[in-house]
VOLUMPA-355821 format. One record per residue (C-alpha): residue number from 0; residue in one letter; x, y negated, z. Coordinates in steps of 0.02 Angstrom, whole numbers, plus 50000, padded with zeros to 5 digits. Layout:
// VOLUMPA-355821
seq->NUM	type->A	east->X	north->Y	up->Z
...
***
This chain:
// VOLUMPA-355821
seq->0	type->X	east->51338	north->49850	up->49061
seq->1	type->X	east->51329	north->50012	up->48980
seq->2	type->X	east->51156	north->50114	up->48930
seq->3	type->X	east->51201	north->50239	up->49062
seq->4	type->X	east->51253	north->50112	up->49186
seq->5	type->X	east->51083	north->50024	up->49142
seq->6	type->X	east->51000	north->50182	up->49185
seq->7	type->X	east->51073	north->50219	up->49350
seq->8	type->X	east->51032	north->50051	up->49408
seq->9	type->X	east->50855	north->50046	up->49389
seq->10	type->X	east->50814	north->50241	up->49389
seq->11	type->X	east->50698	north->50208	up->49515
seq->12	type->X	east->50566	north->50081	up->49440
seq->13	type->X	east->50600	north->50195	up->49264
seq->14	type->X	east->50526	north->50315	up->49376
seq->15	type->X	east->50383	north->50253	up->49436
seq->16	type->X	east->50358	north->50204	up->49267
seq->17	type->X	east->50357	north->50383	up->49200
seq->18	type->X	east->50237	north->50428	up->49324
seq->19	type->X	east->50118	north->50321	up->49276
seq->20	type->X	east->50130	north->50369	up->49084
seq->21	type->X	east->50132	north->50568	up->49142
seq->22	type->X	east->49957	north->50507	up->49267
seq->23	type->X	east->49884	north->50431	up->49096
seq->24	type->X	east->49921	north->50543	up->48967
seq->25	type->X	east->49915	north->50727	up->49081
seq->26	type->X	east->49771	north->50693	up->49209
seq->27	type->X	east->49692	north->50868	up->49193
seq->28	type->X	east->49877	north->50935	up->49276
seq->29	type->X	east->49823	north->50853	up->49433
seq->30	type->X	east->49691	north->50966	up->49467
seq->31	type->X	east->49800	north->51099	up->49441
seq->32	type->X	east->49949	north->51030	up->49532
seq->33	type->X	east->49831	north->50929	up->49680
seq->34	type->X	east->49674	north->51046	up->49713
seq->35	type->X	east->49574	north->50977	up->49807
seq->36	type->X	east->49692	north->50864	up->49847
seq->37	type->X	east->49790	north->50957	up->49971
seq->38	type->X	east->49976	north->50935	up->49884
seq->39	type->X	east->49951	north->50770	up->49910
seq->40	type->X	east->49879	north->50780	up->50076
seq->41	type->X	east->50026	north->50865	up->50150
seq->42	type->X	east->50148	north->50755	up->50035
seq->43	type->X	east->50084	north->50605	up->50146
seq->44	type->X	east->50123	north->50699	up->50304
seq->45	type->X	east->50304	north->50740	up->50226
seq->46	type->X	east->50318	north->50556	up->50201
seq->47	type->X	east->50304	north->50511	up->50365
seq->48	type->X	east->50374	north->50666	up->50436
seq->49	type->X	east->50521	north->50618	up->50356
seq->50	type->X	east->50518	north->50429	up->50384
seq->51	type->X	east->50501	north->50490	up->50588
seq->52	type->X	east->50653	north->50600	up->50555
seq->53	type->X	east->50755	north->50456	up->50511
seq->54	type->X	east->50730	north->50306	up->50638
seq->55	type->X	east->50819	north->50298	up->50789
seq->56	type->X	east->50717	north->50314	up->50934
seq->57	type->X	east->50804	north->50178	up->51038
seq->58	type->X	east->50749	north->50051	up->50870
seq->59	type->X	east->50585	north->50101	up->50869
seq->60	type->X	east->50557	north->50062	up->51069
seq->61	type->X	east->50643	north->49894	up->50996
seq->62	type->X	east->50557	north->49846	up->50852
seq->63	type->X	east->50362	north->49876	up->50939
seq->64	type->X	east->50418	north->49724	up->51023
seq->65	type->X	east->50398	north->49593	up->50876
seq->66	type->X	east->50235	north->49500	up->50927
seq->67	type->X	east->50264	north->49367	up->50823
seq->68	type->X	east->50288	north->49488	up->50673
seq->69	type->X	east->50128	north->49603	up->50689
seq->70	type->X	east->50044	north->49439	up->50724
seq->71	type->X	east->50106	north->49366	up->50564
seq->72	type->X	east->50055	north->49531	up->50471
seq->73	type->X	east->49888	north->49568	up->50536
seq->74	type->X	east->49860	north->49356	up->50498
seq->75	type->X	east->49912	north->49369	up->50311
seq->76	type->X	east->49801	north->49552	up->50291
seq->77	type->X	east->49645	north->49483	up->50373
seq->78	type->X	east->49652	north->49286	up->50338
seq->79	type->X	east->49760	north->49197	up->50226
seq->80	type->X	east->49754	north->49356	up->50092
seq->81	type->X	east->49552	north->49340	up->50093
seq->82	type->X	east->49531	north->49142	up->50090
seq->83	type->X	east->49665	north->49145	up->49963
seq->84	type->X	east->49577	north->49252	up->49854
seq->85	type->X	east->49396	north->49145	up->49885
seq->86	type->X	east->49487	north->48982	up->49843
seq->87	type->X	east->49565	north->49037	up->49681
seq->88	type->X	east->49403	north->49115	up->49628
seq->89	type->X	east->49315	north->48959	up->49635
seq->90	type->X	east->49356	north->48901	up->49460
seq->91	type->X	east->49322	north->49096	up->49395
seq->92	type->X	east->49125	north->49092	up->49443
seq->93	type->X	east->49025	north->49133	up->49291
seq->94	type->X	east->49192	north->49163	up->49193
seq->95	type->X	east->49217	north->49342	up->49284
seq->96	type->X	east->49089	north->49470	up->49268
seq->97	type->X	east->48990	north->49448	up->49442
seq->98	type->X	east->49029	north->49640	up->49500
seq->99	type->X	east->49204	north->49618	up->49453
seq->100	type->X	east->49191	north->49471	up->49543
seq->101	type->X	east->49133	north->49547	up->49703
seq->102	type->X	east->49246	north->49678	up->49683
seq->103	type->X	east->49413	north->49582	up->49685
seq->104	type->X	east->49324	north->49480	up->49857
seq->105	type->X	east->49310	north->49675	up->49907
seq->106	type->X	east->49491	north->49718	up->49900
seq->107	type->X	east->49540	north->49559	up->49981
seq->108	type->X	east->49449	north->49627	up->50145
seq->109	type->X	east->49533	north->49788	up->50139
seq->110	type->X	east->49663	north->49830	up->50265
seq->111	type->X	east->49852	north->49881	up->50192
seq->112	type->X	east->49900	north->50039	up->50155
seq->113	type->X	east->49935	north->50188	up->50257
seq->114	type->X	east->50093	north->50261	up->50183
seq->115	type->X	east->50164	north->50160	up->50043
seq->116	type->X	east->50191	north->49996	up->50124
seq->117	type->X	east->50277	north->50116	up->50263
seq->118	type->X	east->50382	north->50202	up->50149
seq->119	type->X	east->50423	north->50074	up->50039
seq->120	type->X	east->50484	north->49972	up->50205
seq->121	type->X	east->50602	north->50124	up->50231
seq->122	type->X	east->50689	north->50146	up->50069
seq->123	type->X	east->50707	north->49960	up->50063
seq->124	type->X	east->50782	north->49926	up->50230
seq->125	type->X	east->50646	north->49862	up->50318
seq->126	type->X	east->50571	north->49886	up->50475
seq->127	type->X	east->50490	north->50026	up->50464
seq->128	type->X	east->50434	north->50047	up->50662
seq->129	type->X	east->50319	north->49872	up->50607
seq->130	type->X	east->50265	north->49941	up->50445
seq->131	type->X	east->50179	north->50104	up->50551
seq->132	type->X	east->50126	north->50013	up->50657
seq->133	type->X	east->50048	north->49865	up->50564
seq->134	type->X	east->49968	north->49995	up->50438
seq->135	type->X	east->49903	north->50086	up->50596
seq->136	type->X	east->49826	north->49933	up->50675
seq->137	type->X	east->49764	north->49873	up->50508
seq->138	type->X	east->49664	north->50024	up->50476
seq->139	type->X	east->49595	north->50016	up->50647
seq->140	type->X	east->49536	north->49818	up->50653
seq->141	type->X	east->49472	north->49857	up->50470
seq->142	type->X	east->49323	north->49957	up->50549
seq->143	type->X	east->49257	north->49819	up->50634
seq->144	type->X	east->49358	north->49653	up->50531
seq->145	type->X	east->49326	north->49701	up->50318
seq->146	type->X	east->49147	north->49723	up->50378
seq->147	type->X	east->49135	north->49543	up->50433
seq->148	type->X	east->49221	north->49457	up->50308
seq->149	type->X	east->49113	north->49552	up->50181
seq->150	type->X	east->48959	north->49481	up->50255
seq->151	type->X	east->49038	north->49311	up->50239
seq->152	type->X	east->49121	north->49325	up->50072
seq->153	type->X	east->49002	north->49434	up->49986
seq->154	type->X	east->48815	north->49383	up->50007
seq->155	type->X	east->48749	north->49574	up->49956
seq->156	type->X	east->48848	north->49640	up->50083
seq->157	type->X	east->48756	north->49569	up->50222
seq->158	type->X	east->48718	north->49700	up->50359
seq->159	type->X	east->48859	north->49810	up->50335
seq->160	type->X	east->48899	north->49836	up->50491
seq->161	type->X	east->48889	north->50016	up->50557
seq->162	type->X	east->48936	north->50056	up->50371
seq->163	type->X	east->49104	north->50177	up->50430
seq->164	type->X	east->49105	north->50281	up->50566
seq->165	type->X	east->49242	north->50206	up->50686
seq->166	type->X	east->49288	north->50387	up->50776
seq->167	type->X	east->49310	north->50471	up->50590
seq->168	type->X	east->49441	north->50307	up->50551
seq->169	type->X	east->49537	north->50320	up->50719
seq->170	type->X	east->49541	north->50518	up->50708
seq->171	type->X	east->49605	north->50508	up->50519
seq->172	type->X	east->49742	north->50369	up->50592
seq->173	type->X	east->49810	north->50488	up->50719
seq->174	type->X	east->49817	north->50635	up->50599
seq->175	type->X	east->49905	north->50563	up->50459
seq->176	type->X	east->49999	north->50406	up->50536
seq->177	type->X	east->50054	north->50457	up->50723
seq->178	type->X	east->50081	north->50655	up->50701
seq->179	type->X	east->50186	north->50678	up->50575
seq->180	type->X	east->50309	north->50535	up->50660
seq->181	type->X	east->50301	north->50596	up->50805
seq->182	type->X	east->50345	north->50791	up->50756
seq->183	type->X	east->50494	north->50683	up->50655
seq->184	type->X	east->50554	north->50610	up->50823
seq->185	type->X	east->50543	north->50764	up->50894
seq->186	type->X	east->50637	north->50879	up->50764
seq->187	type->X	east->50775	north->50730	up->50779
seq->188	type->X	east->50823	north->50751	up->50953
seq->189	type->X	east->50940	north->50908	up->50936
seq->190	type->X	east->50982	north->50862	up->50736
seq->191	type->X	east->51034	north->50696	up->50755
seq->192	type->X	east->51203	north->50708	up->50680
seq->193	type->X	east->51128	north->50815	up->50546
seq->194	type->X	east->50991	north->50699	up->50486
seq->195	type->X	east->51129	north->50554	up->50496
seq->196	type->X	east->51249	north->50640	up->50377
seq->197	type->X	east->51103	north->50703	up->50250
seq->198	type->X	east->51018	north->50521	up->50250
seq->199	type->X	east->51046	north->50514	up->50047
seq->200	type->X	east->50933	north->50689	up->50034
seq->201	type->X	east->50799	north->50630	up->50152
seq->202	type->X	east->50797	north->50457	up->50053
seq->203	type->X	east->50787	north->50561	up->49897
seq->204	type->X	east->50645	north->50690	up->49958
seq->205	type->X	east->50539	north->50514	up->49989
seq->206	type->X	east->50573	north->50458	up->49807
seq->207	type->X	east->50534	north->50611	up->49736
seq->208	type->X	east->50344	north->50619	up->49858
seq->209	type->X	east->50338	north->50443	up->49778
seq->210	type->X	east->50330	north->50481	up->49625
seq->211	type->X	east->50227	north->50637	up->49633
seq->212	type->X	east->50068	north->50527	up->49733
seq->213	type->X	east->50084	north->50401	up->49601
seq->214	type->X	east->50071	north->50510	up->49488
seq->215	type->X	east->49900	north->50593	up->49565
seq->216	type->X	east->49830	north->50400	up->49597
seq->217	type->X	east->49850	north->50370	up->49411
seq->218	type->X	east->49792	north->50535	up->49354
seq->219	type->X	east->49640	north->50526	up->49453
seq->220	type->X	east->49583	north->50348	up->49421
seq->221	type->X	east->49644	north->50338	up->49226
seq->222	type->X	east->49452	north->50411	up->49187
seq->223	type->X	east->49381	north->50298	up->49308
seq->224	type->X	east->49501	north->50148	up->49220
seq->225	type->X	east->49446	north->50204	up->49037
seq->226	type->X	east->49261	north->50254	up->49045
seq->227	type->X	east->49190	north->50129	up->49188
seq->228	type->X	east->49219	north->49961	up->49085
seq->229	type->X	east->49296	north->49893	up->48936
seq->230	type->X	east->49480	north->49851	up->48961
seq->231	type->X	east->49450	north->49707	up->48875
seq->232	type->X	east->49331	north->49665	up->48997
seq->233	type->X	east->49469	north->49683	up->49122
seq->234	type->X	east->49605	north->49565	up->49053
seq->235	type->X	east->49557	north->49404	up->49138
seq->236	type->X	east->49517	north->49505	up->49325
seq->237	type->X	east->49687	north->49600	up->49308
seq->238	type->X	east->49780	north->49462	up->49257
seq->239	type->X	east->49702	north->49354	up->49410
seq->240	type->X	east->49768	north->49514	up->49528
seq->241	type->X	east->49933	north->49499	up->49450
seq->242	type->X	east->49954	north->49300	up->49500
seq->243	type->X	east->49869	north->49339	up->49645
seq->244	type->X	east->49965	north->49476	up->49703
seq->245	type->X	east->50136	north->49370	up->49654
seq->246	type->X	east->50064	north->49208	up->49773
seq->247	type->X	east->50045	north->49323	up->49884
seq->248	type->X	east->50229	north->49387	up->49906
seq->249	type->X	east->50308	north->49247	up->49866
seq->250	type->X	east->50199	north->49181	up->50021
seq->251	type->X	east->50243	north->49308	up->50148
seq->252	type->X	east->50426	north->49267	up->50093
seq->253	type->X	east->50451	north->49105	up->50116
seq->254	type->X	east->50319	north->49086	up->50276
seq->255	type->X	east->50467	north->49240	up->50341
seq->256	type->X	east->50597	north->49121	up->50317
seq->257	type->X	east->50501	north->48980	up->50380
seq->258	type->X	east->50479	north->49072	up->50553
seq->259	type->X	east->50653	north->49139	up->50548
seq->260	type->X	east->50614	north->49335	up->50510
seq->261	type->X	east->50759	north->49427	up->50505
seq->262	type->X	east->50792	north->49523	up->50324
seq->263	type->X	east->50698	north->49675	up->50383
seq->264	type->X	east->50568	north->49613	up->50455
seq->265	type->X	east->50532	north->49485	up->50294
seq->266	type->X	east->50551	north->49649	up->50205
seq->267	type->X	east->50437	north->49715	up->50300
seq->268	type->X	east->50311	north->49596	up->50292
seq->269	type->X	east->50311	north->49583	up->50105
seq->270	type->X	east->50246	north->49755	up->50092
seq->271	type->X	east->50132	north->49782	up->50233
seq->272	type->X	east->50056	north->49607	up->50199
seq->273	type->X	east->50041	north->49627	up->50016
seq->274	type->X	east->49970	north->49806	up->50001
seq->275	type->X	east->49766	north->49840	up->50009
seq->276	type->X	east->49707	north->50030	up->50020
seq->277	type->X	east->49646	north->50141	up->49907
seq->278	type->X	east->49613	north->50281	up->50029
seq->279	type->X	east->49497	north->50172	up->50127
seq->280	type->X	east->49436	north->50060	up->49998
seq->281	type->X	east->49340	north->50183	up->49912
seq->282	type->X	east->49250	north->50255	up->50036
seq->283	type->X	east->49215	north->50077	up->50129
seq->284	type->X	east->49153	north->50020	up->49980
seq->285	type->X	east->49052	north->50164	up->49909
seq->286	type->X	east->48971	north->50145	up->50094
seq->287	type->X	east->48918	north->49979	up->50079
seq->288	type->X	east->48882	north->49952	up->49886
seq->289	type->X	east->48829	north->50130	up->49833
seq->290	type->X	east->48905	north->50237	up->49751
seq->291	type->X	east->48775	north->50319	up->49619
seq->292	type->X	east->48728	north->50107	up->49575
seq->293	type->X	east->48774	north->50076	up->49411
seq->294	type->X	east->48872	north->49923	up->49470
seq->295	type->X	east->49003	north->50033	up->49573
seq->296	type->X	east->49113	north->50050	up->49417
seq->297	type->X	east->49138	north->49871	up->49410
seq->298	type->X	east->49161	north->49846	up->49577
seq->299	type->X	east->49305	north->49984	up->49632
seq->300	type->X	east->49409	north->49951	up->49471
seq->301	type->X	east->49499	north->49800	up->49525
seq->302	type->X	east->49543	north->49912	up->49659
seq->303	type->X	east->49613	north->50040	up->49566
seq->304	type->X	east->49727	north->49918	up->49459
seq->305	type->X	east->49771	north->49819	up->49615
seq->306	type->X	east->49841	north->49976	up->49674
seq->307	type->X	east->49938	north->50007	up->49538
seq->308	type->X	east->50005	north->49831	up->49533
seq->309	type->X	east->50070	north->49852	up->49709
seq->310	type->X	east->50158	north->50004	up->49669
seq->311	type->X	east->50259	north->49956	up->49521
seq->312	type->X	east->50298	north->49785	up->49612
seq->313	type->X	east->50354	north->49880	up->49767
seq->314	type->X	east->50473	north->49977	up->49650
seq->315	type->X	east->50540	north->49811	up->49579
seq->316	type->X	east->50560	north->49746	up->49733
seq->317	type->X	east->50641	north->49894	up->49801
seq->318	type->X	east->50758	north->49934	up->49653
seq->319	type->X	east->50804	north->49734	up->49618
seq->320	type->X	east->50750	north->49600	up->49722
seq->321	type->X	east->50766	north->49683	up->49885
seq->322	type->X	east->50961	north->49729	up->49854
seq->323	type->X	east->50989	north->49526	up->49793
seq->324	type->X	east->50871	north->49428	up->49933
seq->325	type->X	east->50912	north->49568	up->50073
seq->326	type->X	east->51042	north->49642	up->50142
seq->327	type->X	east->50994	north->49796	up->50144
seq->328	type->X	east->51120	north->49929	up->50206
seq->329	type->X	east->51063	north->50060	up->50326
seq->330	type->X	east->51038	north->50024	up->50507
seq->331	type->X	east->51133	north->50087	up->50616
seq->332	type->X	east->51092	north->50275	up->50711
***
């Protein structure tokens, strides 16, 4: 295969790579490009403005039927992701640094993503009408779930509940998740035949919002990434995420094939079940741990490179493994 040919086939994940070397080495452009982080505000509504643009209706109606799906999601976000994590830092106790430590028992409590796991779904060939609403109902068990399992995992975060404010959560849920699809499903009825024929621009407007919020998640974390800690520090913790991370998707896989999950919905279930939240996270934790304590560094970075392992894996998974396990043509309008 040729260098150009080699190019076109993985322009994607050289993509996401780029923004992640642009987010590291230009981080004061964010400010410029992001203020206050508006740009990327409204790029997450585009996102899912767009991803309600393209679904069928009539699929959507179909796919909120899958019990056994969001049950098999919501089980792998809230249990078997968290006392996976426990059990395989067993051996790591003393060997970690402690806040690191109770940071990477943090992130296992966190609920998956609100747009990437949803958009991710899409451009593979997943199901996105689970991914939305899996994220959705993540987010909203999180309030009263991550709590909980802190105060079992994590002995100084006993009495955390009360720590969020549930109504803030649920508003922030319907505002970015629901109204943005729904003004897609909307906008669809009398441009159906449109949207069908321009599905390659729509699927390359998402690609290109892609890359622009990785780029502003790496841009504003790469201070946080360099000053808080040594990276040396870091090796062991991020290479624990990394094997962590892959257990965890190789998991979800084969459990999907075990139950007999169609391709989209194992698809699916690889990226809303593998994906933890940065948007939430940080916040959730701040409230609970502090966020002037001199320990908070340590705590949010695993985190912040968890985050950024999930994206570059989604893109790998997207751009390679998806088109060899899957088969992942376009659903039918």
């Amino acid at each position: 295969m040729s260098l150009k040919q080699q190019l076109k086939k993985n322009w994607f994940i050289l993509a996401i790579i780029a923004s992640f070397v642009l987010g590291l080495s230009l981080p004061d452009a964010e400010g410029f490009i992001n203020p206050g982080g508006r740009t990327k505000s409204l790029m997450v509504y585009g996102l899912l403005f767009l991803s309600g643009l393209s679904i069928p209706t009539e699929r959507i109606i179909e796919d909120l039927r899958e019990f056994r799906l969001h049950i098999f999601i919501q089980g792998a976000i809230f249990l078997v992701y968290p006392l996976v994590t426990w059990m395989l830092l067993l051996p790591f106790q003393g060997v970690i640094q402690p806040h690191i430590l109770i940071g990477i028992l943090a992130l296992a409590c966190l609920p998956s993503t609100v747009s990437s796991c949803i958009v991710f779904s899409q451009l593979s060939g997943g199901n996105v009408t689970a991914a939305v609403f899996n994220a959705a109902v993540s987010n909203i068990a999180s309030v009263f779930i991550t709590p909980l399992l802190f105060s079992f995992l994590i002995p100084s975060a006993e009495g955390v509940f009360g720590a969020i404010n549930a109504g803030e959560v649920y508003l922030k849920l319907i505002r970015i998740i629901l109204v943005p699809i729904l003004a897609g499903q909307l906008v669809r009825i009398p441009f159906r035949e449109l949207i069908t024929r321009r599905k390659q621009i729509l699927s390359l407007s998402s690609n290109l919002i892609i890359f622009f919020l990785i780029y502003f998640a790496v841009a504003r974390s790469s201070e946080a990434i360099i000053s808080s800690a040594s990276l040396a520090l870091f090796a062991l913790p991020v290479l624990f995420l990394l094997v962590l991370h892959l257990l965890i998707l190789f998991g979800l896989y084969y459990a999907g094939l075990l139950l007999g999950f169609d391709e989209r919905n194992r698809l699916t279930a690889l990226f809303v079940g593998s994906h933890k939240t940065l948007a939430l996270g940080l916040p959730l934790t701040a409230a609970v741990f502090g966020s002037n304590s001199p320990e908070y560094g340590f705590i949010i970075l695993p985190l912040i490179f968890y985050y950024h392992i999930q994206l570059i894996s989604s893109g790998i998974i997207r751009s390679h493994i998806a088109p060899r396990l899957f088969s992942c043509s376009d659903p039918p309008d």
